[in-house]
Backbone as numpy.savetxt, mean C-alpha at the origin, in Angstrom:
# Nx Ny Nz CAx CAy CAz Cx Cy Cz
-28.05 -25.63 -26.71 -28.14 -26.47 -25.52 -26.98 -26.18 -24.58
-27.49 -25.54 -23.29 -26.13 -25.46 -22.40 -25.77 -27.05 -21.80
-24.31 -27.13 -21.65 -23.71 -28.51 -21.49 -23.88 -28.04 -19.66
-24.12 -27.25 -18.84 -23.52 -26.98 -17.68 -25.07 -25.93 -17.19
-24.32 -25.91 -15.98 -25.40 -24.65 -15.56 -25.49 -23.46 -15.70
-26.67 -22.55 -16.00 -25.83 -21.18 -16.52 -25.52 -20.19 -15.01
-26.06 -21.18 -14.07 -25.76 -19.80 -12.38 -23.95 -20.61 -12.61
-23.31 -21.39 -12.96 -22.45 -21.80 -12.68 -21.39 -21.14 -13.38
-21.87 -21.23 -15.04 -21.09 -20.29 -15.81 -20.99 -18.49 -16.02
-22.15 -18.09 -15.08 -21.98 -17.10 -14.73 -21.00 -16.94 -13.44
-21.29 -17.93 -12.72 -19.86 -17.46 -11.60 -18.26 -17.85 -12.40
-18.02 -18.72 -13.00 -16.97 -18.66 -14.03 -16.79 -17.41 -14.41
-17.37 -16.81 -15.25 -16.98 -15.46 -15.57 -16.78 -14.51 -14.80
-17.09 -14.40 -13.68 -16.94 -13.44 -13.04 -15.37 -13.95 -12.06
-15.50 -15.19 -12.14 -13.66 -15.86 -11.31 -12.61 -14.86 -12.64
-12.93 -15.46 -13.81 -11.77 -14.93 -15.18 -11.81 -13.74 -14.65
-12.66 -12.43 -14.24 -12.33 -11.10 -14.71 -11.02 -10.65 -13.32
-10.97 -11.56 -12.11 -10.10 -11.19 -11.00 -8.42 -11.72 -11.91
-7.39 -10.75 -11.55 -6.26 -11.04 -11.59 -5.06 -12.79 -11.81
-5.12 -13.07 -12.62 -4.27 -14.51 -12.88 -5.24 -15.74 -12.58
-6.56 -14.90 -12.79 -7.37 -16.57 -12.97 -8.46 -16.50 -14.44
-7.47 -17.95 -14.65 -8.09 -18.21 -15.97 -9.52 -18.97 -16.06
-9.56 -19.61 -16.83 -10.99 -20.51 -17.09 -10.95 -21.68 -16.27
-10.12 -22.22 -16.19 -9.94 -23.52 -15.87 -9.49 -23.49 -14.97
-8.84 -22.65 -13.87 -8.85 -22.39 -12.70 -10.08 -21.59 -11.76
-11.01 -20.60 -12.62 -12.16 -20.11 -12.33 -13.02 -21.45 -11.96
-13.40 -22.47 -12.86 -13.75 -23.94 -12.97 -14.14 -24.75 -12.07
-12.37 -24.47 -11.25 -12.00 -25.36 -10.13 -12.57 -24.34 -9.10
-12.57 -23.08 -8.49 -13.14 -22.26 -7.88 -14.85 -21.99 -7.73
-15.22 -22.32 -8.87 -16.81 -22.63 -8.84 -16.96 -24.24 -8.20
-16.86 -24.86 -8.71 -16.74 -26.15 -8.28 -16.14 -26.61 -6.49
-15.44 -26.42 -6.00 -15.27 -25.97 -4.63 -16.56 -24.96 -4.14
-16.43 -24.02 -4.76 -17.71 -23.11 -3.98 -19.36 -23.92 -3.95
-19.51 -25.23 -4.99 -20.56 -25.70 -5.11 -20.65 -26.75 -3.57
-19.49 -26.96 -3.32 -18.79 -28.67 -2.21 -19.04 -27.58 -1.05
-18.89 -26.33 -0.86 -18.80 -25.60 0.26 -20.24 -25.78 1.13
-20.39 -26.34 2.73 -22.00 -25.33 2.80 -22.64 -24.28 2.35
-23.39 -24.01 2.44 -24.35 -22.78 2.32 -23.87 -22.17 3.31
-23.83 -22.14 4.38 -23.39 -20.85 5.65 -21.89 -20.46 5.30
-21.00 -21.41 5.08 -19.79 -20.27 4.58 -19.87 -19.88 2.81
-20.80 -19.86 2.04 -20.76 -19.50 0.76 -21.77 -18.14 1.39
-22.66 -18.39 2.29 -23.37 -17.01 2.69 -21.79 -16.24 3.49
-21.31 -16.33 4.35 -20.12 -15.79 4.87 -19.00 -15.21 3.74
-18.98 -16.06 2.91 -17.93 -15.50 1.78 -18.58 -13.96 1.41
-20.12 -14.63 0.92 -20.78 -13.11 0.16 -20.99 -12.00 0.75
-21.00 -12.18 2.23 -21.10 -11.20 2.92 -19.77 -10.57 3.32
-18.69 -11.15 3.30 -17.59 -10.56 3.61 -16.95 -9.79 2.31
-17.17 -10.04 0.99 -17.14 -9.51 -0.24 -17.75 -8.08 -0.46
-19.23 -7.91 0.05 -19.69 -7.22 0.28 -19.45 -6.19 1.62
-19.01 -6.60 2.67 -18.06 -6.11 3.55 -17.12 -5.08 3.13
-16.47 -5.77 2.34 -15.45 -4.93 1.70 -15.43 -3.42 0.87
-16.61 -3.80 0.03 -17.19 -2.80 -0.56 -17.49 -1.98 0.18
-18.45 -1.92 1.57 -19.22 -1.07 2.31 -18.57 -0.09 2.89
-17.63 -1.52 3.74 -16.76 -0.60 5.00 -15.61 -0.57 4.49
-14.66 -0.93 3.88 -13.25 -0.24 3.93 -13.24 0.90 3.16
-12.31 1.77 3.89 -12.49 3.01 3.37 -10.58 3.46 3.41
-10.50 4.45 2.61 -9.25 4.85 2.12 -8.69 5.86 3.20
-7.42 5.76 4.01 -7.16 6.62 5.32 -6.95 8.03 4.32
-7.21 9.22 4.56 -6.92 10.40 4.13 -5.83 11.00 4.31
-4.72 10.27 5.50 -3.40 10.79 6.11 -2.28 9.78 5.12
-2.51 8.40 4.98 -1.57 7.96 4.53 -1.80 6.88 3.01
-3.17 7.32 2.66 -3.96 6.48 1.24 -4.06 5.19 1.54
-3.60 5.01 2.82 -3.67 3.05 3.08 -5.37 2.87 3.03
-5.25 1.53 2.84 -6.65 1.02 3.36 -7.26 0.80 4.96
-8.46 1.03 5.08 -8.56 0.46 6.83 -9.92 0.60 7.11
-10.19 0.10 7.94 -12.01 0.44 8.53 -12.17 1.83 9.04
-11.47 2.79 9.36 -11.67 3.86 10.27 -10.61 4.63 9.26
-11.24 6.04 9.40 -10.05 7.34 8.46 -10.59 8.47 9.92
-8.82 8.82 10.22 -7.51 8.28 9.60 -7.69 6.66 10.57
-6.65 6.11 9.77 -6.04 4.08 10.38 -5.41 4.27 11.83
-5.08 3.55 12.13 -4.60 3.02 13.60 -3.05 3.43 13.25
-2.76 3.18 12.00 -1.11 3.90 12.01 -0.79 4.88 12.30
-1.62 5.67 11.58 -1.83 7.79 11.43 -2.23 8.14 12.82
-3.05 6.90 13.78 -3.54 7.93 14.69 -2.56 7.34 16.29
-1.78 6.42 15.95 -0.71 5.98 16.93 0.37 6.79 17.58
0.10 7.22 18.83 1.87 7.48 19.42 2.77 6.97 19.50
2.65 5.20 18.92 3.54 4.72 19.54 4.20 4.52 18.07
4.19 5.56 17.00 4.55 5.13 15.75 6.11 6.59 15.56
6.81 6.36 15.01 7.65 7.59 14.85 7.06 8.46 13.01
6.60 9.88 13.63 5.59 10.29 12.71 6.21 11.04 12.05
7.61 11.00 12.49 8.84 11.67 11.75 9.41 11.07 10.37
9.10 9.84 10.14 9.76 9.10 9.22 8.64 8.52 8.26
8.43 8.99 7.07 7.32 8.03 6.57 7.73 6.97 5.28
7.43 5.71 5.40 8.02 5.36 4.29 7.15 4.77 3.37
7.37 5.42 2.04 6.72 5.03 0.98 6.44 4.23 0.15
5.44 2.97 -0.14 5.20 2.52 -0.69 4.32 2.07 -1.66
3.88 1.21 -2.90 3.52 1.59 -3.76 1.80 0.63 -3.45
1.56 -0.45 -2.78 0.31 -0.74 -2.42 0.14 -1.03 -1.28
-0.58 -1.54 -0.31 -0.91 -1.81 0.61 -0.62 -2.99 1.22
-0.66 -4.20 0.23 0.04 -5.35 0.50 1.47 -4.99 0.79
2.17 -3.89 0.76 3.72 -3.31 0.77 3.50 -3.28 2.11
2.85 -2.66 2.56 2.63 -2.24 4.55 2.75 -3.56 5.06
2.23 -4.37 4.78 1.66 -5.57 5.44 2.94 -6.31 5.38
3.53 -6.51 4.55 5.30 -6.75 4.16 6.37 -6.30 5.30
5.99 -5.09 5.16 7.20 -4.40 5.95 6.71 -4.48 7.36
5.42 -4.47 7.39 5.12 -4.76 9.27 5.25 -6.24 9.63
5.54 -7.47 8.83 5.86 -8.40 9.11 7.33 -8.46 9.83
8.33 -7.34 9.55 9.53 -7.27 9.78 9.64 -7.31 10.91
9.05 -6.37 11.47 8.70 -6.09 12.92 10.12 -4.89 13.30
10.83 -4.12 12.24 11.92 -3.36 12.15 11.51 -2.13 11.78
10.38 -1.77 11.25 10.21 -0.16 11.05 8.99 -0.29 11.90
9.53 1.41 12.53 8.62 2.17 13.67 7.72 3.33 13.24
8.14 3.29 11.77 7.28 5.08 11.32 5.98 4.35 10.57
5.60 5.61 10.14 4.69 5.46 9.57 4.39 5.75 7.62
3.27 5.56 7.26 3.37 5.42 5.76 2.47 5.58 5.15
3.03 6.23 3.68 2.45 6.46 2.81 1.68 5.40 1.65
0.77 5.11 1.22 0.86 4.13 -0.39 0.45 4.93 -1.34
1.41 4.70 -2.38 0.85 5.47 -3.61 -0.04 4.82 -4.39
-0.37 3.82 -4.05 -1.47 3.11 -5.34 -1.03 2.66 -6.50
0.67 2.22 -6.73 0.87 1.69 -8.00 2.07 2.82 -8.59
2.87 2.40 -9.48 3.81 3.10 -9.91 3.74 4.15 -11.55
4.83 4.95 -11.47 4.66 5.34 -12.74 5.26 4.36 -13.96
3.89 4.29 -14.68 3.93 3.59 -15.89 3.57 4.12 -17.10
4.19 4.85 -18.04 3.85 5.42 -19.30 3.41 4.07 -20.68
3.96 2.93 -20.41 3.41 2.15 -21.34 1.75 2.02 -20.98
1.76 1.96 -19.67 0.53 1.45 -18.71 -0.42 2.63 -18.57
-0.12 3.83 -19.14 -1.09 4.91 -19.34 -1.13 5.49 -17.55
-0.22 5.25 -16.55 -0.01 5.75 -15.54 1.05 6.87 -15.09
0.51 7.97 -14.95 1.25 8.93 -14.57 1.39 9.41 -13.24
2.24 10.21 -12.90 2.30 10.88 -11.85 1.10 11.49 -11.26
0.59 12.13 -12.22 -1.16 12.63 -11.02 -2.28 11.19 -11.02
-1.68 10.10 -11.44 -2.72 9.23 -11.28 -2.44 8.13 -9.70
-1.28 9.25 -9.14 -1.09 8.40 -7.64 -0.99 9.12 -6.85
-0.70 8.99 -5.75 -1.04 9.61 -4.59 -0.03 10.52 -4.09
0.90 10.75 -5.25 2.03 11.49 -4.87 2.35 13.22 -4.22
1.05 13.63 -5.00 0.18 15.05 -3.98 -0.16 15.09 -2.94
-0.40 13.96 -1.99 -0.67 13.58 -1.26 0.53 13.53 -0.17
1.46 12.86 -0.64 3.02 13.00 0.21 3.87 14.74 0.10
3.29 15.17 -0.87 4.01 16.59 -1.09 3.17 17.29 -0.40
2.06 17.02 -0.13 1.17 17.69 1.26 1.51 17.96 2.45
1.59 16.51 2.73 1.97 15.94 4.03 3.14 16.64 4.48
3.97 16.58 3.88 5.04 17.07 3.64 5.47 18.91 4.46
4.84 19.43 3.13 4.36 20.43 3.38 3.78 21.22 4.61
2.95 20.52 5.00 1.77 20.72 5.86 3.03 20.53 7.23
3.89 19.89 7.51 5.03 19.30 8.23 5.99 21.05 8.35
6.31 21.24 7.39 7.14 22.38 7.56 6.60 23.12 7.33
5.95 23.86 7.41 4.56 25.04 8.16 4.63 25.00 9.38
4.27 23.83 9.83 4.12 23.75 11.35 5.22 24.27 12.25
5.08 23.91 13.49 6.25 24.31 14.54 6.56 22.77 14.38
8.44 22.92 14.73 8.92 21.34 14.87 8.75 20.59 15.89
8.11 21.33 16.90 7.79 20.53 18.40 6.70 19.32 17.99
6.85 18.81 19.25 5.58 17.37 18.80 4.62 18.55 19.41
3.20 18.45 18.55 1.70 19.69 18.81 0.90 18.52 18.57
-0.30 19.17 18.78 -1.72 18.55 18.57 -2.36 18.91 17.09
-2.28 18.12 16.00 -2.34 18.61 14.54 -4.23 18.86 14.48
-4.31 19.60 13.43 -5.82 20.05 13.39 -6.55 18.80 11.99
-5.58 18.23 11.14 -6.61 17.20 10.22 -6.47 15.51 10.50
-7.62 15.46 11.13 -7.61 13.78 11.16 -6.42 12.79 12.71
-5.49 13.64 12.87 -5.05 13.37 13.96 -5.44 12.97 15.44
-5.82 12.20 16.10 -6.39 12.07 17.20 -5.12 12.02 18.64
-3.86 11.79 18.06 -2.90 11.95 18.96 -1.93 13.16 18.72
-1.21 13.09 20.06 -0.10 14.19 19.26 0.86 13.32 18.55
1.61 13.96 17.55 2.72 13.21 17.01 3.49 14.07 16.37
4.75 14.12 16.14 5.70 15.26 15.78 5.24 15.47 14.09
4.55 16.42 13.66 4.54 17.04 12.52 5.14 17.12 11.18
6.45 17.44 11.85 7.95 17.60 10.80 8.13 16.40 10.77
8.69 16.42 9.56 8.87 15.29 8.84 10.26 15.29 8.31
10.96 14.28 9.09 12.68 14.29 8.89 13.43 13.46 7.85
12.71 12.20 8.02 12.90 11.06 6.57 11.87 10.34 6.08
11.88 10.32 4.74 11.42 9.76 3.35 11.73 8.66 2.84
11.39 7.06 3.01 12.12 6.51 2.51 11.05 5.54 1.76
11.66 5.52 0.87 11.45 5.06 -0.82 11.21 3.53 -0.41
10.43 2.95 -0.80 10.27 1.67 -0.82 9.72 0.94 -1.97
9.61 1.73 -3.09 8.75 0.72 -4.07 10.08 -0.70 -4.46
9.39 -1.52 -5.25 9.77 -2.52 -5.89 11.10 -2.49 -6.53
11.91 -3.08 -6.67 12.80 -2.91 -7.76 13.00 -3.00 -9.16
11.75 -2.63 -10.08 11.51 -3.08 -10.89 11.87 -0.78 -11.82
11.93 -1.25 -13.09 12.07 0.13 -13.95 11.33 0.87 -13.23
9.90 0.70 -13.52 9.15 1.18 -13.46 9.02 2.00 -11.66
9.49 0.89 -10.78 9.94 1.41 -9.39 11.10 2.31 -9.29
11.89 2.35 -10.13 12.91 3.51 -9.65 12.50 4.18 -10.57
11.87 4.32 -11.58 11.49 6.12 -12.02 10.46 6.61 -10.86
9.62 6.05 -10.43 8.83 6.60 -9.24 9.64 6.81 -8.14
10.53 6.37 -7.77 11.39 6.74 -6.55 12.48 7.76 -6.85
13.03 7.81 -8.43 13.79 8.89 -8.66 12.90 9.94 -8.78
11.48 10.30 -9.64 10.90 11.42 -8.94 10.06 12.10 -7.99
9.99 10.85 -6.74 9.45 11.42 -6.00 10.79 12.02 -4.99
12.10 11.27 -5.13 13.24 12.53 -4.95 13.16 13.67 -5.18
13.46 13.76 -6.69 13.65 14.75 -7.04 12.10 16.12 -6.37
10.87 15.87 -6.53 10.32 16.83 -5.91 10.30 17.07 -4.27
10.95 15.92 -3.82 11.28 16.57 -1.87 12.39 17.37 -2.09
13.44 17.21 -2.90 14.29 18.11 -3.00 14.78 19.20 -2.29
13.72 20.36 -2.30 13.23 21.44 -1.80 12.87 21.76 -0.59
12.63 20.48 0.23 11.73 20.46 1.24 13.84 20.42 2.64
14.49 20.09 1.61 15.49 19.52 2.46 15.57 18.52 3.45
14.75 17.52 3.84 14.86 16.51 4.14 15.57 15.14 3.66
16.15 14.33 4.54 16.54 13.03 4.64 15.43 12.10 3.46
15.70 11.99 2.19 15.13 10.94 1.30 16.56 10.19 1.09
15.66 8.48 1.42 16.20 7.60 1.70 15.71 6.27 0.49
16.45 5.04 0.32 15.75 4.29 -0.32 16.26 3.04 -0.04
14.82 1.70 0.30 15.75 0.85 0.65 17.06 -0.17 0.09
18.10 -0.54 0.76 19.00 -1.05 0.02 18.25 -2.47 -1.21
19.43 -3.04 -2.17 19.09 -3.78 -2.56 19.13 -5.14 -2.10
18.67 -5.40 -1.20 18.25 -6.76 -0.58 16.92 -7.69 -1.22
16.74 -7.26 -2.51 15.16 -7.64 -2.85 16.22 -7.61 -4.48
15.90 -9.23 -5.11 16.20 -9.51 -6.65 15.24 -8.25 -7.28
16.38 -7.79 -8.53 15.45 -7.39 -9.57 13.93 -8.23 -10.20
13.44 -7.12 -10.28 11.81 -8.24 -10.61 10.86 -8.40 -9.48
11.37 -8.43 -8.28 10.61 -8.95 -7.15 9.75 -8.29 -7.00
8.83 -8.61 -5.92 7.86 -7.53 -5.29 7.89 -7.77 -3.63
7.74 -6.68 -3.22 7.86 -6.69 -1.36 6.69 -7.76 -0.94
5.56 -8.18 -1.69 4.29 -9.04 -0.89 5.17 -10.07 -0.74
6.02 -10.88 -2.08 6.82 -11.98 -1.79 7.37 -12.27 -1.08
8.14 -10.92 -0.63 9.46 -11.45 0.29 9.39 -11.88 1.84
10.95 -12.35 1.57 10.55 -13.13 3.52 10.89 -12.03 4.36
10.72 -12.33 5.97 11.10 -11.18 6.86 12.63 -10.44 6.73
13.22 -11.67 7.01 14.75 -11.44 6.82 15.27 -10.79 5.85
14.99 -10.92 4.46 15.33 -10.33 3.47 14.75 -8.81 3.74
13.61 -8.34 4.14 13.54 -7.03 3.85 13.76 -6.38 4.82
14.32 -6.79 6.22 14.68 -6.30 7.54 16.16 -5.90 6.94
16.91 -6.66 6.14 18.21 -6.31 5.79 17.84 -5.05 4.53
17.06 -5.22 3.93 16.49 -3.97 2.87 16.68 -2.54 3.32
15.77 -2.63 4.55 15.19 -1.52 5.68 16.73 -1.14 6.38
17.62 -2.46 6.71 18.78 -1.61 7.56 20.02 -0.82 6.78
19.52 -1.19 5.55 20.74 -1.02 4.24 20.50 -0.15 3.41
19.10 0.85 3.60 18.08 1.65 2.70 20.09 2.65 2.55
19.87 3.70 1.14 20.76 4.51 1.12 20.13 5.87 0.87
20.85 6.48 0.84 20.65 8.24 1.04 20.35 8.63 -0.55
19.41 9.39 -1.08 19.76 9.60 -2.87 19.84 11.07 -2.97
């Protein structure tokens, strides 16, 4: 005998499988979604589905966005000289709250984690050694680039700066994505410690990571 409904306890299960929600908070989330109209429970599903359809992954900087390449990659008004690296996308959204960095950026999709079965080719870090790359080939003048570019924007690429988390697992990803620019001789940078051990950049306030960004050091 079910005590409940089973369209109900099927949406329960499907609340548990998202990130830090349990049963009894899934519960409370079904239950609200039951109190909701119908036109925004149709609006929810369609914007869920939204998501799926249209966002798509930029090919210049792995961010997320409706259009490849994003409005970042394809901006003049961005400095295309400086890219700074971070480890998700909620990280961008962080640091553009600052309203203090002008370049543009990379996300790697998550850090290196060997307990976590995450390695180095499981992020986007080929991706920045491209870019990179593809930068000093070129001429150093600002040109008109041939992939995905719709503006001009200077090519070469002068600084690197490290932005993951401060957590272990964030400075082995920032010590080797040093160590392979190495070569390239460029300015790799990382931001200062203005952010507690443990933290994460979605948390933080403006102030705190505007002082991060002005305090980044040289490695």
């Amino acid at each position: 005998m079910h005590l409940t409904s089973q369209n109900v306890e099927r949406l329960v299960e499907h609340f548990t499988k998202l990130p830090t929600i349990g049963r009894k908070t899934a519960h409370r989330l079904a239950s609200y979604i039951l109190k909701m109209p119908k036109e925004e429970v149709y609006a929810l599903a369609e914007a869920l589905v939204a998501v799926k359809d249209h966002v798509v992954t930029c090919s210049i900087c792995c961010n997320i966005a409706d259009i490849d390449p994003c409005p970042v990659c394809t901006s003049s008004k961005r400095d295309h000289s400086t890219i700074c690296v971070v480890e998700e996308p909620n990280d961008v959204l962080a640091l553009e709250r600052t309203h203090e960095y002008k370049g543009v950026y990379h996300v790697l999709g998550g850090v290196i984690s060997p307990l976590d079965g995450v390695g180095p080719n499981d992020l986007k870090i080929r991706e920045l050694v491209a870019r990179i790359a593809m930068g000093k080939s070129l001429s150093a003048q600002v040109m008109e680039t041939q992939v995905g570019y719709g503006n001009k924007v200077p090519a070469v690429v002068e600084e690197v700066i490290l932005a993951m988390n401060p957590t272990v697992e964030g400075d082995t990803t920032a010590f080797y994505i040093a160590q392979l620019l190495q070569p390239f001789g460029i300015r790799v940078t990382q931001i200062a410690r203005g952010l507690p051990t443990g933290s994460a950049l979605e948390y933080a306030d403006e102030s705190t990571l505007s002082r991060a960004l002005e305090g980044r050091i040289r490695l």
